[in-house]
C-alpha positions, -999 to 999 in steps of 0.1 A, spaced: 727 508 563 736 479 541 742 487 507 736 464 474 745 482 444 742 465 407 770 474 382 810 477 385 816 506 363 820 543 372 790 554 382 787 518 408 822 525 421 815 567 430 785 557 448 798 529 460 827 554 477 805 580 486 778 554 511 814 536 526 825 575 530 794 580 551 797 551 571 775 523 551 783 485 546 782 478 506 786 453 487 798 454 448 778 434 423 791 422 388 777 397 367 804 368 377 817 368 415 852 373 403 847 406 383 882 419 388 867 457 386 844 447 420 874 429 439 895 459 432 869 480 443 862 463 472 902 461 482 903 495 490 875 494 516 886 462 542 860 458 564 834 481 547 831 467 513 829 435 494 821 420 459 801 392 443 770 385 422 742 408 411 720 386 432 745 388 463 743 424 465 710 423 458 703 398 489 724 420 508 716 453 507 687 472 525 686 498 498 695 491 463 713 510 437 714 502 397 741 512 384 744 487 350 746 502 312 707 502 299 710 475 276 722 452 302 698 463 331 666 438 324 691 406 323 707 424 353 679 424 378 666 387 364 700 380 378 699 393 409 664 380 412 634 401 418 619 384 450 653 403 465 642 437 455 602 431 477 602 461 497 634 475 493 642 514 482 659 511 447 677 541 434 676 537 399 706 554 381 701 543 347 694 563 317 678 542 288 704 555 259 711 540 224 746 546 214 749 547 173 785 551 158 789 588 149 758 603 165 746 615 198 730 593 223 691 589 224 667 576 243 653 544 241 620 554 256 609 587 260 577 613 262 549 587 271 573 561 287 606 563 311 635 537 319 626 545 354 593 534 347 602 502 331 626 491 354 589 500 382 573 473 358 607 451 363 606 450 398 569 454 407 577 445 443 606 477 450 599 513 459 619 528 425 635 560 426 648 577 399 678 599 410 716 606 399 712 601 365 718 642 350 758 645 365 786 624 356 801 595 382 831 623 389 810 645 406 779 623 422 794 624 455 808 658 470 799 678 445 822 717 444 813 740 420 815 775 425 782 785 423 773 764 452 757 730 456 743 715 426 708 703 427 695 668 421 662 658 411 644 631 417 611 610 415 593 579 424 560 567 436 562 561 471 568 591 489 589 577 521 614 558 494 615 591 480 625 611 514 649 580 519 664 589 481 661 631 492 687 618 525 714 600 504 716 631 483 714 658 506 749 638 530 763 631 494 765 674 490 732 676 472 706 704 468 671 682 460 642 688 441 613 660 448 595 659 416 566 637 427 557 605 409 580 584 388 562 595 353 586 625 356 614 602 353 605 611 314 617 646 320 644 634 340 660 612 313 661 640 286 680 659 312 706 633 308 708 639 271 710 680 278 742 666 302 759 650 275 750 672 243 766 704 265 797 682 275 802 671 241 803 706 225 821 723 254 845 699 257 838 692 292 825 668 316 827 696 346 789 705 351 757 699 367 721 714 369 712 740 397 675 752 402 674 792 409 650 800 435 639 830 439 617 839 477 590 861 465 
């Protein structure tokens, strides 16, 4: 599988590692073809992964991965040009948070709207899931924690993109939950928030959701 994946921070590079880990061709996009963060990236994979423009990796990739801070994500994908994303499985990784000096992040859009939603509107052409966005970039791929595998949820409106999503998780070390359509990327994003408000008061960055199942 060819990989495209928009944004060269944390969360671009783990993912980035964990589809060249499983055998995947992927390109790094960054704003400018020289982003220094994507070339370094790319270095450490010869053969298996290069860098260039959001629209390169875009062009490139049979699945797509956005990866870029929210604020930045609309400009991102003009960028890259929609008429690349027709078709295409896009995992959407993106939570829409405001950062305010001194207080916890919120959401930009919430309750009767989602980022994974918008970003549906964005790219009316894509089959947008929303997945990976409730665990930090440390732990997306390979995920140990003593309790067992974590799980991941996910959503999205076409149910095959969605199976396609469920696959990358499950060889990534994933339990999955399919939550159905992408409006529950609205519950999904506030799950982000949870993620962050228990790091910040435990001091830790070490955690993830697991669903509890229980057979009868």
């Amino acid at each position: 599988m060819r990989v495209g994946i928009l944004g060269s921070g944390g969360v671009g590079q783990a993912l980035g590692d964990g589809f060249v880990s499983r055998g995947h061709s992927v390109k790094l996009g960054a704003r400018e073809a020289g982003n220094e963060k994507a070339r370094t990236w790319a270095a450490k994979h010869p053969g298996k992964a290069s860098a260039g423009t959001f629209r390169d990796a875009a062009a490139f990739g049979d699945t797509l991965v956005v990866a870029t801070l929210w604020e930045g994500t609309e400009n991102a994908l003009t960028l890259a040009g929609t008429e690349n994303f027709k078709g295409k499985v896009v995992l959407d990784v993106t939570n829409p948070l405001v950062f305010e000096p001194g207080r916890p992040p919120r959401l930009a859009l919430g309750h009767t709207d989602s980022g994974g939603e918008q970003v549906q509107r964005w790219l009316p052409g894509a089959r947008v899931v929303k997945v990976f966005n409730s665990v930090g970039h440390a732990h997306m791929v390979d995920p140990r924690f003593p309790g067992g595998p974590p799980t991941m949820f996910l959503c999205g409106n076409d149910a095959p993109a969605r199976a396609a999503a469920a696959d990358v998780c499950k060889a990534f070390g994933w339990d999955v939950v399919d939550l159905g359509g992408l409006d529950a990327a609205r519950l999904l994003e506030p799950l982000c928030i949870l993620w962050v408000r228990y790091g910040a008061s435990a001091g830790t960055w070490n955690h993830a959701f697991k669903l509890l199942r229980k057979s009868s």
